[in-house]
N, C-alpha and C positions, 0 to 999 in steps of 0.2 A: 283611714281613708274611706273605701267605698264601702267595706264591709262593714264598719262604723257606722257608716250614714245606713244601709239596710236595715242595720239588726236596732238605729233609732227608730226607722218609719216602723217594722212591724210593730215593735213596742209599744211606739204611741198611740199606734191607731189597731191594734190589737189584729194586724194581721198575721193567716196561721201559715200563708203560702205566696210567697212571689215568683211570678212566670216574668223571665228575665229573657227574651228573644233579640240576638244579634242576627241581623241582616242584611245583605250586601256578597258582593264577587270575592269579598277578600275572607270569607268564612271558609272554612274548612269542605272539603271535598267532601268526603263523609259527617252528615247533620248527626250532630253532637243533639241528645234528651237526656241530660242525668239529672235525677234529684240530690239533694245535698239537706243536712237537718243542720240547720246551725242555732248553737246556745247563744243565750243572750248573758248571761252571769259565767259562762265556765265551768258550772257546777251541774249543767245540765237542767233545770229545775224549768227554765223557762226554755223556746225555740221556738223555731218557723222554720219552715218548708221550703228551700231556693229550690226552682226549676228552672235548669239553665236549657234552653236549645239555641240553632244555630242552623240557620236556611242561606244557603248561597245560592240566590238570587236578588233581585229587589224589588221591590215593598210596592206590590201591584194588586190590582185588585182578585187575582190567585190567591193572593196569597192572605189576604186579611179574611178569603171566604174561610178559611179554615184557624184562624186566629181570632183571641178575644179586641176587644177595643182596647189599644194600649190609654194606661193612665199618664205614661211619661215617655215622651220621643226624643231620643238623645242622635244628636249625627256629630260625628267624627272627625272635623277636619274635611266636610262636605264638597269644598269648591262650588258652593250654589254659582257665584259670578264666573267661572271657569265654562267657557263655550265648548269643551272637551265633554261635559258631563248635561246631562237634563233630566232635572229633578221638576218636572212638570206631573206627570201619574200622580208620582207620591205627594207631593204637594196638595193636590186635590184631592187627596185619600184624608187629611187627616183632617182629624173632628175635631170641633170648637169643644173647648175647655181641656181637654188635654195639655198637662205641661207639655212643656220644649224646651230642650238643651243644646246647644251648639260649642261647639269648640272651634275653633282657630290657631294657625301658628301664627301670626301677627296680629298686632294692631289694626292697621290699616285691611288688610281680611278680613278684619272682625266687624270692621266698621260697613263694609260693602255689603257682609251678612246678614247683618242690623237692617241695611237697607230691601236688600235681596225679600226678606219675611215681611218688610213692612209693605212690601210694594205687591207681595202676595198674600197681602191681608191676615197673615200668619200670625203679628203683632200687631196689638191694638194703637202702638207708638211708639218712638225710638225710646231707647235706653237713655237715662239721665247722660251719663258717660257720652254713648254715638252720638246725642245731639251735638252737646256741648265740641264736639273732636268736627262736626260737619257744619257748626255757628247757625242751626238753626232752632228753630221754638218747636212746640209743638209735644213735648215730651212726658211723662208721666213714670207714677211709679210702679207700675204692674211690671213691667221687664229689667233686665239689668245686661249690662256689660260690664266685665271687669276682666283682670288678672286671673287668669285659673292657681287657689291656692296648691291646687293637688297635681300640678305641672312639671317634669320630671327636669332636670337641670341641664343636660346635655344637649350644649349648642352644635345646633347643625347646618349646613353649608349646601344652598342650592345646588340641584345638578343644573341645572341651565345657565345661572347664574352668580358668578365668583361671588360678587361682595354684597349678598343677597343670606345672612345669617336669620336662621330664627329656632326657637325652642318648640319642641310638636307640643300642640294642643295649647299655647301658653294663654290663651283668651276662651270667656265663657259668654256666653250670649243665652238667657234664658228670660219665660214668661209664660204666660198661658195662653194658647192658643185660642183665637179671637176671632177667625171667620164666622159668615154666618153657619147655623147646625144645618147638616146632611145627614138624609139614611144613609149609613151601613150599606153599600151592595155586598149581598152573599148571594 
């Protein structure tokens, strides 16, 4: 799974250390900095450097004065179209060409998402998928939606709503981040 995918990127791109930063209310009280040595063969012979931390707050401009430029921004089951939550700061925090990852537990989430980024200039076009699900043109191949392979199986049951089933995380929305470039405020 995730660790796989890791210990591919340093590999191929001969990196000796990844800084892996979770961020958000739902991190641990006390911010987590461990490093970790992970082999790539088992045998020890090769490895890389995981540095894991963990900031419970969110992703403001605090907090990136003291953080590198992430290369990949993963959110979680975001709720961007959720009027509960506003993801406006961060939105305007992140730099053109950085990937982007998005998760979803629906379909139809995913597809609002799709929308959500493109309408904050986030993606440079809908996902082949989003279009094709909303019947309209305009789409390209730089992004994608799909199925999350690595989605855990355990169907779960709204609290607000009975007949309201879905799997956490089961949709992926990803692409490179496409706005125009901005400095960095540190």
């Amino acid at each position: 799974g995730y660790t796989e995918a890791l210990v591919q990127l340093a590999e191929d791109f001969g990196i000796s250390t990844i800084e892996l930063h979770m961020i958000g209310p739902g991190c641990p009280d006390c911010d987590i900095d461990e490093d970790r040595t992970i082999n790539f063969e088992g045998n020890g012979s090769k490895s890389f450097n995981l540095r894991l931390m963990t900031h419970k707050c969110l992703y403001t401009s605090d907090l990136i004065a003291i953080t590198s430029k992430p290369h990949v921004v993963a959110f979680f089951n975001p709720g961007f179209t959720c009027p509960d939550y506003d993801w406006e700061e961060t939105m305007n925090l992140l730099d053109c060409g950085s990937a982007i990852l998005c998760t979803s537990n629906t379909e139809l989430e995913g597809v609002s998402d799709c929308n959500y980024l493109l309408d904050h200039k986030l993606l440079p076009h809908l996902p082949p998928l989003a279009a094709e699900i909303m019947d309209v043109e305009g789409y390209g191949d730089l992004t994608f939606f799909a199925e999350n392979p690595y989605a855990g199986t355990r169907v779960r049951q709204s609290g607000t709503m009975a007949n309201d089933l879905y799997v956490k995380s089961r949709w992926m929305i990803g692409g490179i981040i496409a706005k125009p470039e901005k400095k960095r405020a540190v």
